[in-house]
Z-matrix of the N, CA and C atoms (Angstrom, degrees):
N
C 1 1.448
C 2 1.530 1 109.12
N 3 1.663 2 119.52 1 128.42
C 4 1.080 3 112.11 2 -168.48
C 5 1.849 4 102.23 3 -77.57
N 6 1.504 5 117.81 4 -175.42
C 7 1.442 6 107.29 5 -179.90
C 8 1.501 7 89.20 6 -115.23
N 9 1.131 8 154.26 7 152.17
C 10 1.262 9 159.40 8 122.23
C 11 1.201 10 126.87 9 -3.39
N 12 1.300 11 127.42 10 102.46
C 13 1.237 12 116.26 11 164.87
C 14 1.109 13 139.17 12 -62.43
N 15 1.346 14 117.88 13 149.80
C 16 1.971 15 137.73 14 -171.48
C 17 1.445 16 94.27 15 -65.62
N 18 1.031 17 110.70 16 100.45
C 19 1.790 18 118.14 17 146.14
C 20 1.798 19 122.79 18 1.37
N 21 1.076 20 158.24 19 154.28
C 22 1.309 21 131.39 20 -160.08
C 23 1.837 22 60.32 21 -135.20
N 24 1.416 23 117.30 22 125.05
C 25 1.289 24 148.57 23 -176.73
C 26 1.568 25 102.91 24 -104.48
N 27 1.497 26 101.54 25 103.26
C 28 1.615 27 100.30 26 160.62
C 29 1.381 28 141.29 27 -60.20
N 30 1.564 29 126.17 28 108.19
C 31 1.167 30 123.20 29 -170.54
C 32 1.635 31 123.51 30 -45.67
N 33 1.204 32 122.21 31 -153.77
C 34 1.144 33 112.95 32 -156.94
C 35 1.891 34 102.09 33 -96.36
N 36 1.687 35 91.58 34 -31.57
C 37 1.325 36 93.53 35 -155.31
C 38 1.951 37 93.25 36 -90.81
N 39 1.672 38 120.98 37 -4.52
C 40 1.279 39 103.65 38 168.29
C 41 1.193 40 90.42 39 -84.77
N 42 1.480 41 142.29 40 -27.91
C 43 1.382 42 132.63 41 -151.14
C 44 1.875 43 118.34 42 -56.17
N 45 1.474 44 85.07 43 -25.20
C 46 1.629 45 134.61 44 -174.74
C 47 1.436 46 109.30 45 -72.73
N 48 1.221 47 101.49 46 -55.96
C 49 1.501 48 93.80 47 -179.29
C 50 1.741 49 114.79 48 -103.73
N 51 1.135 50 114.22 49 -4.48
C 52 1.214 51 114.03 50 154.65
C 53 1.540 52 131.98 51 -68.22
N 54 1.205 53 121.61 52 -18.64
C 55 1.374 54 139.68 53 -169.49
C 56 1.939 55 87.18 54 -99.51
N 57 0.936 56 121.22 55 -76.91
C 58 1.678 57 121.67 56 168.04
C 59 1.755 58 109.86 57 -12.38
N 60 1.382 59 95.90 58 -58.16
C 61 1.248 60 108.20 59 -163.34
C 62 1.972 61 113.86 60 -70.71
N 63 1.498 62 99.06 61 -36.31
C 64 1.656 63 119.06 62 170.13
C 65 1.722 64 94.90 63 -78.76
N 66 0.762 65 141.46 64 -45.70
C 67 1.255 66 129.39 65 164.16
C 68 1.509 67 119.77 66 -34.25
N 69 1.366 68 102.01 67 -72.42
C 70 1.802 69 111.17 68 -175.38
C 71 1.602 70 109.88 69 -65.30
N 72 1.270 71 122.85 70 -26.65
C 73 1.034 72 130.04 71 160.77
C 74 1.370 73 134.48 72 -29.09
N 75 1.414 74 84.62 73 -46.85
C 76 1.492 75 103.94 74 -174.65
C 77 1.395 76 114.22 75 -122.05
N 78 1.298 77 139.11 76 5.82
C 79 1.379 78 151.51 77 131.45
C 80 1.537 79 130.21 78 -64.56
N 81 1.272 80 111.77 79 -38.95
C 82 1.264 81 111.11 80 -178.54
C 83 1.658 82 130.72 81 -78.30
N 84 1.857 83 92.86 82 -33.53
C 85 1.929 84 93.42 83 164.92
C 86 1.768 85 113.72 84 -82.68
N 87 1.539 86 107.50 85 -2.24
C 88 1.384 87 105.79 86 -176.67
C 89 1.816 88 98.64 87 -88.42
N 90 1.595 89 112.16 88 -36.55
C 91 1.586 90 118.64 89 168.48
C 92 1.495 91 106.65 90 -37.39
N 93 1.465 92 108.22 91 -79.04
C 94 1.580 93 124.24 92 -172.79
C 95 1.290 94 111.65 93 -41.05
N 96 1.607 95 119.88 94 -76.08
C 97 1.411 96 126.82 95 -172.72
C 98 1.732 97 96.00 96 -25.34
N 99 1.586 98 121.09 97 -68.01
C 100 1.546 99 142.97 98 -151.72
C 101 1.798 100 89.86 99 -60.02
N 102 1.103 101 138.44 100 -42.16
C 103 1.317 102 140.90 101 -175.51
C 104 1.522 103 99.14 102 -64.23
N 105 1.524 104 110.45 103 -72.37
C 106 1.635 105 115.30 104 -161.00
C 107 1.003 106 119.29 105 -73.28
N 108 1.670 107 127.62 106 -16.66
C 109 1.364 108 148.36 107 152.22
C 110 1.761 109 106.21 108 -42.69
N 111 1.356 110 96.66 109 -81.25
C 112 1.774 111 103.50 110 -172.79
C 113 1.626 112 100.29 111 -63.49
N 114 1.103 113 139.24 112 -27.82
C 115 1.412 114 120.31 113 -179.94
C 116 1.484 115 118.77 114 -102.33
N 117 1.420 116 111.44 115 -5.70
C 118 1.294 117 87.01 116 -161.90
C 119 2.026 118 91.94 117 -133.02
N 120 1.545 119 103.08 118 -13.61
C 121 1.253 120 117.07 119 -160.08
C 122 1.827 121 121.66 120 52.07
N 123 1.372 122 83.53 121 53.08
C 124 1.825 123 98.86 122 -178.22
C 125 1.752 124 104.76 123 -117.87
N 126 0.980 125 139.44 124 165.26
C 127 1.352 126 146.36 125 147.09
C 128 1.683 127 118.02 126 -94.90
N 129 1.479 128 117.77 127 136.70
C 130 1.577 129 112.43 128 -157.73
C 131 1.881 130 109.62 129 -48.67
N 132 1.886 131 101.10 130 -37.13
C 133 1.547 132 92.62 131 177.29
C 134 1.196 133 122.15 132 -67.11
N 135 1.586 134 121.92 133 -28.73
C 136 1.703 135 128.11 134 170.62
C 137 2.005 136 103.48 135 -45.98
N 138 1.310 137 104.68 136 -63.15
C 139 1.440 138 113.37 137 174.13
C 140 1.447 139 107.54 138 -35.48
N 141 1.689 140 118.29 139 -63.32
C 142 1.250 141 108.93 140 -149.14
C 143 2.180 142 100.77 141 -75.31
N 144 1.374 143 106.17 142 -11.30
C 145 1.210 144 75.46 143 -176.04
C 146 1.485 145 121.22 144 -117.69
N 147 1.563 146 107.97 145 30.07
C 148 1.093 147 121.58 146 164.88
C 149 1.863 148 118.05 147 -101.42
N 150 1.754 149 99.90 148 -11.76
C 151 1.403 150 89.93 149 170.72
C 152 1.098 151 115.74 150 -91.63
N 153 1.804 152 118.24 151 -18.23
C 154 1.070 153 108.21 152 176.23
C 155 1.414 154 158.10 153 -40.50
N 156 2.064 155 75.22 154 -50.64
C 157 1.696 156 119.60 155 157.30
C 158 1.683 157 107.54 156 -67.44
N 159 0.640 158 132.23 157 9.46
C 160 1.660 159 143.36 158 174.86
C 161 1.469 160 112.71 159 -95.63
N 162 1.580 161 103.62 160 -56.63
C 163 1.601 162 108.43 161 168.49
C 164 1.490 163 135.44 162 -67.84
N 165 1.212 164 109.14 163 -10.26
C 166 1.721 165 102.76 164 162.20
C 167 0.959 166 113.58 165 -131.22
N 168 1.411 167 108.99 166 -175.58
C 169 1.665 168 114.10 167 -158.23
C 170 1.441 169 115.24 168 -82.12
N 171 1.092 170 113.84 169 155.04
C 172 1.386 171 136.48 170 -158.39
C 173 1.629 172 121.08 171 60.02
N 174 1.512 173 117.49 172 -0.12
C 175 1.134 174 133.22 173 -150.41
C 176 1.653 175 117.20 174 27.14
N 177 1.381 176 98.62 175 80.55
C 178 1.611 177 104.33 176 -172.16
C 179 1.405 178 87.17 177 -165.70
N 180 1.595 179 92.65 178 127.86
C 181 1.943 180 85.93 179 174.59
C 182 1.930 181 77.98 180 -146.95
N 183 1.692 182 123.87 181 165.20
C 184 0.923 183 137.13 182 -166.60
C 185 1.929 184 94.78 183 -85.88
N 186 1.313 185 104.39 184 151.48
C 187 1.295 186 127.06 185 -154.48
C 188 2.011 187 77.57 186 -68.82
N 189 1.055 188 148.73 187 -80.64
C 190 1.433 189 134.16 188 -158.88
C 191 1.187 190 113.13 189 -62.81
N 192 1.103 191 122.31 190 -12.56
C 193 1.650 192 105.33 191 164.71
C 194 1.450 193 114.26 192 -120.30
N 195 1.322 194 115.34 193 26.09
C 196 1.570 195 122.11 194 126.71
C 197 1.152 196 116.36 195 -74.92
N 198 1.315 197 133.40 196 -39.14
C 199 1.205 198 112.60 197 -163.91
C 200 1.637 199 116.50 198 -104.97
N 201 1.364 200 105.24 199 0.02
C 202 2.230 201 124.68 200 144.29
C 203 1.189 202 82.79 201 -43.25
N 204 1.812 203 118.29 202 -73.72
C 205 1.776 204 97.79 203 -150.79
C 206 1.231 205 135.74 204 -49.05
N 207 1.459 206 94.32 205 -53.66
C 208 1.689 207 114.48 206 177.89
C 209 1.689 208 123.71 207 -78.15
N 210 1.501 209 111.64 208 11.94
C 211 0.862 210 113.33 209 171.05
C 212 1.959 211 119.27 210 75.17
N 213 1.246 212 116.52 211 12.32
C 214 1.485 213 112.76 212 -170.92
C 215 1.182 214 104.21 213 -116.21
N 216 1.321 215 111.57 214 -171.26
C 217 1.235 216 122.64 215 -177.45
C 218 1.698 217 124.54 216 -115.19
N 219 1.374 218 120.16 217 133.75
C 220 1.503 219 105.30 218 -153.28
C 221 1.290 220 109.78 219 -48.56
N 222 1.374 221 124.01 220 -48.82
C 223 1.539 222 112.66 221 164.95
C 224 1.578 223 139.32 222 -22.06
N 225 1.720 224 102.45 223 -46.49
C 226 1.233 225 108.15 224 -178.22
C 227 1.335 226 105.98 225 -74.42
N 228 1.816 227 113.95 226 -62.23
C 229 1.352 228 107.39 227 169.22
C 230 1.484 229 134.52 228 -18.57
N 231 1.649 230 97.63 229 -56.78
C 232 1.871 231 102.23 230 -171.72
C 233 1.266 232 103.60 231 -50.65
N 234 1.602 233 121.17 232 -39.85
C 235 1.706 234 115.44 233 -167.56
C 236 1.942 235 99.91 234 -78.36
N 237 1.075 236 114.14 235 -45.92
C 238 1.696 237 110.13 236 163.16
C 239 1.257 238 120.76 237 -45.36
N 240 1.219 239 129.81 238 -37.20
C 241 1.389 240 111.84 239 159.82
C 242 1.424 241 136.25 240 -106.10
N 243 1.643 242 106.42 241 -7.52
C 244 1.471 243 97.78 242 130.79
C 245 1.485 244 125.32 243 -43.96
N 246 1.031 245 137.37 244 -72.99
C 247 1.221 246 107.95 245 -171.77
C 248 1.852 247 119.19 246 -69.90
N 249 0.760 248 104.90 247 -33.89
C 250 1.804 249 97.66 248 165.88
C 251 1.242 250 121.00 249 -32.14
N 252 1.729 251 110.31 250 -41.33
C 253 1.294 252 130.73 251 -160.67
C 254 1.509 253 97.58 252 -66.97
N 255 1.808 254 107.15 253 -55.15
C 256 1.772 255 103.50 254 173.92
C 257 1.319 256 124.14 255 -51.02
N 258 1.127 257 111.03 256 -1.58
C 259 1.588 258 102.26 257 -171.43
C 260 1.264 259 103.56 258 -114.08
N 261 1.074 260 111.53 259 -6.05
C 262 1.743 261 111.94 260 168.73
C 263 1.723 262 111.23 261 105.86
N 264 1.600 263 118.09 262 -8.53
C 265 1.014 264 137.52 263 -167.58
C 266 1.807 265 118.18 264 -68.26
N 267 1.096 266 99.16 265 -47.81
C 268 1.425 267 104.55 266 164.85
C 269 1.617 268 110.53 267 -144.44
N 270 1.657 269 103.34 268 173.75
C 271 1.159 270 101.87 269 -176.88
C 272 1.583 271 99.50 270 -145.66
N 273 1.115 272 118.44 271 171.07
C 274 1.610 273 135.45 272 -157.55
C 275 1.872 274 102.12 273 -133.24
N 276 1.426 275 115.06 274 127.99
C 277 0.864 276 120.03 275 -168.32
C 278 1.808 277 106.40 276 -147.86
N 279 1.333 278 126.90 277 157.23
C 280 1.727 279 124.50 278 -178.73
C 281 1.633 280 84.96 279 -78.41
N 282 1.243 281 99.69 280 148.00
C 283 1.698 282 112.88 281 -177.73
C 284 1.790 283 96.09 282 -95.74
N 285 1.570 284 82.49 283 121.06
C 286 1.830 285 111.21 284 -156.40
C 287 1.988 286 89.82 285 -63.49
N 288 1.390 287 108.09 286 -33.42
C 289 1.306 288 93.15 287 174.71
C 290 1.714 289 146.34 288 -90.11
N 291 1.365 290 96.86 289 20.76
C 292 1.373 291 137.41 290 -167.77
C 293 1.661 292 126.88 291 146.50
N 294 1.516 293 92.52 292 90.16
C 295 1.718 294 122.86 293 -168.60
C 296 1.392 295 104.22 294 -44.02
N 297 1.700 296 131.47 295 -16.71
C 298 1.407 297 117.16 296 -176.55
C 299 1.196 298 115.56 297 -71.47
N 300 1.917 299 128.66 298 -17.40
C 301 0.993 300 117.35 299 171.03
C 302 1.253 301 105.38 300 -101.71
N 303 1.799 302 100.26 301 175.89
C 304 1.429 303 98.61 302 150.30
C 305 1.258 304 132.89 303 -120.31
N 306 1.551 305 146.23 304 171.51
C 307 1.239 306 163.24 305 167.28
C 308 1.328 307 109.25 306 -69.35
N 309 1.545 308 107.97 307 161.19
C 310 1.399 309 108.65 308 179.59
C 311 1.792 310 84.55 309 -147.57
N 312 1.687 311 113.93 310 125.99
C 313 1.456 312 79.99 311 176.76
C 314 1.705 313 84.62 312 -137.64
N 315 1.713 314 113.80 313 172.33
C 316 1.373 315 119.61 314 -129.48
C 317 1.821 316 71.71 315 -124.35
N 318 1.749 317 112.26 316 109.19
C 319 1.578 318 116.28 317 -179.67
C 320 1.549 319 109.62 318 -73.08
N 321 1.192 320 115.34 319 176.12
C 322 1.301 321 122.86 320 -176.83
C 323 1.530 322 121.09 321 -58.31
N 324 1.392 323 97.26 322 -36.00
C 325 1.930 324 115.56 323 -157.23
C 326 1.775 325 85.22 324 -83.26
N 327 1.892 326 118.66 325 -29.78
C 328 0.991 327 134.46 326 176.30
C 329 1.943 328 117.49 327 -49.82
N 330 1.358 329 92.34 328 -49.12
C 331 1.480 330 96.60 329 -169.57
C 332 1.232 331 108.49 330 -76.88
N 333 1.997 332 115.72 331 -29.92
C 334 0.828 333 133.54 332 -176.60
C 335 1.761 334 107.71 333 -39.59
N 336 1.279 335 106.60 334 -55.21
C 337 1.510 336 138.85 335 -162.76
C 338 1.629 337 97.49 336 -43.19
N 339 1.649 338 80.14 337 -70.80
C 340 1.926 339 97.15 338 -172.43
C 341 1.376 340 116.82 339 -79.49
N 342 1.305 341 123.68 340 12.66
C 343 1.439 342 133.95 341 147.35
C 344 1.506 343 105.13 342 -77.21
N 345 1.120 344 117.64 343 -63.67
C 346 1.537 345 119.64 344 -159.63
C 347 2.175 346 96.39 345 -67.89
N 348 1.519 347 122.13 346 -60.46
C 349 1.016 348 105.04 347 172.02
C 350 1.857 349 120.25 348 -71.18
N 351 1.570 350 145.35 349 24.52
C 352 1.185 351 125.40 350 176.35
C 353 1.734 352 97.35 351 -53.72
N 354 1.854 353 104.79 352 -67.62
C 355 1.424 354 120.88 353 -140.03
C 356 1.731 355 94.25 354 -52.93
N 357 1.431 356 121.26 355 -47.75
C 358 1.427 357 102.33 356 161.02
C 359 1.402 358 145.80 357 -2.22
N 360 1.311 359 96.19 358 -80.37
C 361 0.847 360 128.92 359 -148.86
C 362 2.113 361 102.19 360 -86.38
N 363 1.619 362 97.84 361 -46.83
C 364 1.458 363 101.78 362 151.55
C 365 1.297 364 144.42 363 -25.04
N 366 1.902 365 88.93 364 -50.18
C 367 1.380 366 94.97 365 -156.50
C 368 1.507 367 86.44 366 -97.72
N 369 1.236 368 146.08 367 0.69
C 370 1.408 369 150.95 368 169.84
C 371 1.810 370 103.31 369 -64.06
N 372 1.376 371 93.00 370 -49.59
C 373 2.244 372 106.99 371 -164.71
C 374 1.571 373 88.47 372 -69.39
N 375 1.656 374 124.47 373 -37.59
C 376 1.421 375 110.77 374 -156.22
C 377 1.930 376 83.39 375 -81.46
N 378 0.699 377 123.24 376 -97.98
C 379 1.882 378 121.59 377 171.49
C 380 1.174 379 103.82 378 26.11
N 381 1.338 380 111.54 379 -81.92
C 382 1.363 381 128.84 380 179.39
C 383 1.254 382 159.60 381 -57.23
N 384 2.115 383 85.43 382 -10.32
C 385 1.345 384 104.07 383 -178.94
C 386 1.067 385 102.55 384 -144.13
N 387 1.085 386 122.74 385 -67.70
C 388 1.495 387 156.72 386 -127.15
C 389 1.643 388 102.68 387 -73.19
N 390 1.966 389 89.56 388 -55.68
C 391 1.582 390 104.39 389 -155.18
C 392 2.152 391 97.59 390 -79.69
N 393 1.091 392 116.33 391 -12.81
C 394 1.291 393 129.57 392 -178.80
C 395 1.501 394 113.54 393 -67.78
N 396 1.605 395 100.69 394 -31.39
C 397 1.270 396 122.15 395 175.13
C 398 1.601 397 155.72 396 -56.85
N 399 1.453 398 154.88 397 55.87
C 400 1.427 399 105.41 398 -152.55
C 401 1.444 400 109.91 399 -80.53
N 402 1.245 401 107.19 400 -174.90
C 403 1.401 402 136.29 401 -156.89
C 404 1.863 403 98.33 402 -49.50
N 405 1.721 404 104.98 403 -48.28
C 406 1.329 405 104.67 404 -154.55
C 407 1.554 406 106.87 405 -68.76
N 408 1.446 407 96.05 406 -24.74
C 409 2.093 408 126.76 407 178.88
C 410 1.524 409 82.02 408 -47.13
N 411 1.732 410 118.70 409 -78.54
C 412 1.618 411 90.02 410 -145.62
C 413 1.404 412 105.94 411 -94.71
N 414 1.128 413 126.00 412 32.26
C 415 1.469 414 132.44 413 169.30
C 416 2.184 415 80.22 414 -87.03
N 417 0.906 416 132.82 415 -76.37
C 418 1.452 417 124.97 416 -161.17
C 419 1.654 418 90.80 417 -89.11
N 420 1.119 419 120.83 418 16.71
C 421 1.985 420 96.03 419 142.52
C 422 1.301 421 91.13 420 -94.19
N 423 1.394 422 135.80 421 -72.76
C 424 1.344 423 116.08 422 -174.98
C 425 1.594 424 140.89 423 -6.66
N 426 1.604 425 90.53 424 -46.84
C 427 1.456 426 118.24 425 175.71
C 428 1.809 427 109.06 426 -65.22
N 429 1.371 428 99.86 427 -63.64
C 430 1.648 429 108.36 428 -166.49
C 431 1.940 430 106.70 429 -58.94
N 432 1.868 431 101.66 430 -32.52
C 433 1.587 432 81.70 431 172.73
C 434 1.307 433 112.25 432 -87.26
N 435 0.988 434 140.01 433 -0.06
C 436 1.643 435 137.66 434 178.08
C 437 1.394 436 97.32 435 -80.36
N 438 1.304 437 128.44 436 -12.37
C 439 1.796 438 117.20 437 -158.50
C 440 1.745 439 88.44 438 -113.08
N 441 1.483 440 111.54 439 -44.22
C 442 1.383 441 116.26 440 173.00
C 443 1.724 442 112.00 441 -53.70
N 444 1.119 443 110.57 442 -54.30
C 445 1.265 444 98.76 443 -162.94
C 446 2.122 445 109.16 444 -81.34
N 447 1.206 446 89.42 445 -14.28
C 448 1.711 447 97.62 446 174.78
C 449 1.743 448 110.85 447 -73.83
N 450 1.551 449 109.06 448 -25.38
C 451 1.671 450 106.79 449 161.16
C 452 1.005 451 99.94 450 -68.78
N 453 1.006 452 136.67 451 -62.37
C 454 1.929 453 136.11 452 -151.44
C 455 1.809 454 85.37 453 -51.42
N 456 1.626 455 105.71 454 -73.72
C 457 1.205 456 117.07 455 -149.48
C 458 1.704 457 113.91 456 -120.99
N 459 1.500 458 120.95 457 75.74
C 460 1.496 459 107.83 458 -159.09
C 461 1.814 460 96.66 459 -61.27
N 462 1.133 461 145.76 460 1.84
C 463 1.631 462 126.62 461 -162.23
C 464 1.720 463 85.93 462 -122.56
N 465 1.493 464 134.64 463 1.80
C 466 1.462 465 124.56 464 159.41
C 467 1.583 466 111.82 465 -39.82
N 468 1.208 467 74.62 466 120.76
C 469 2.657 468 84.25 467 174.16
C 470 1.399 469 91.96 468 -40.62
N 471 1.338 470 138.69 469 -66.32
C 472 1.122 471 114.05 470 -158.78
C 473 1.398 472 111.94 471 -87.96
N 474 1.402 473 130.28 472 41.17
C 475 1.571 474 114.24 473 138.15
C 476 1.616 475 109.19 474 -127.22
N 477 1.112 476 105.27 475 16.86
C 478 1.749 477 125.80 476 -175.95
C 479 1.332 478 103.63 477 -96.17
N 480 1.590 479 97.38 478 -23.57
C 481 2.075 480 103.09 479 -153.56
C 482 1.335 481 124.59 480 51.78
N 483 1.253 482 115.91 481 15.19
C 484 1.345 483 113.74 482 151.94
C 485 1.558 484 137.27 483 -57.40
N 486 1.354 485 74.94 484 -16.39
C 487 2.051 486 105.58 485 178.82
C 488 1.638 487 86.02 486 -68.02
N 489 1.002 488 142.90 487 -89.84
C 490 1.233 489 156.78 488 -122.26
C 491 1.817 490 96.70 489 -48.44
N 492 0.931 491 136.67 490 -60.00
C 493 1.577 492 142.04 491 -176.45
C 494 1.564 493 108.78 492 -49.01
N 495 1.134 494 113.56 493 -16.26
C 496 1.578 495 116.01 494 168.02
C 497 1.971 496 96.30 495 -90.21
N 498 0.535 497 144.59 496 -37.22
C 499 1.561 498 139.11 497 -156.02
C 500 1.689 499 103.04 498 -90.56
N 501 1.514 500 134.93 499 113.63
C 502 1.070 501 149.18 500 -162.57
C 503 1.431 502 109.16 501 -46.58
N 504 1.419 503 130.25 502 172.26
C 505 1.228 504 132.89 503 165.80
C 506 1.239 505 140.00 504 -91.60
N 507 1.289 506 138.50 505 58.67
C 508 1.404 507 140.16 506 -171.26
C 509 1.468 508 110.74 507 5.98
């Protein structure tokens, strides 16, 4: 009979930054939502998946790898852009290059939206993160969520870089 192994007990100083980290966790999408909500009457996932569709071309990307970007699940998505859809913001179409999927593409009055709320919403992430930061900080936050989220998920777009073709061109 094997005996059970001892728990691998976080020291003091991850204990430290794990609690930091469950902290911001849970402050920072409650920050955002509270910004893009009162200014823009958006919710942060409404935001994220209308800029997404903002960043590539034609602003039309296929409904599962919208929802890689933004992190949801096609389920949730479909009802997120259902309602987008009422507002004229995006629209849903059979993907002209193979009808089994579908499209999600980001309308004019749409881009309009996430033009008028980016600087918002910007100047909320720099506040909140950014400006707390120096330079070398989010060069290795960059780092620590690419390494974090590659445990969770080594085939996540963003440690695959599959992410990268959604993110605009300097």
């Amino acid at each position: 009979m094997e005996t059970p192994q001892e728990p691998r007990w976080l020291d003091d100083e991850e204990d430290q930054a794990w609690i930091a980290l469950s902290s911001m966790l849970m402050r920072l999408p409650a920050a955002l939502d509270a910004q893009l909500q009162r200014d823009a009457g958006l919710s942060h996932f409404e935001y994220q998946v209308m800029a997404g569709l903002s960043m590539v071309p034609e602003r039309t990307l296929r409904m599962s790898e919208l929802a890689a970007f933004v992190e949801g699940s096609l389920p949730r998505l479909s009802q997120v852009v259902g309602r987008l859809e009422k507002r004229g913001w995006v629209r849903r179409n059979p993907d002209p290059a193979d009808g089994r999927y579908t499209v999600a593409t980001l309308t004019d009055d749409g881009f309009d939206k996430v033009a008028a709320t980016a600087p918002g919403h910007v100047e909320t992430v720099r506040t909140c993160v950014f400006d707390a930061l120096t330079q070398a900080q989010v060069r290795q936050l960059a780092t620590i969520g690419r390494r974090v989220v590659g445990a969770i998920d080594p085939q996540h777009p963003l440690v695959t870089g599959t992410l990268d073709r959604l993110r605009p061109e300097k």
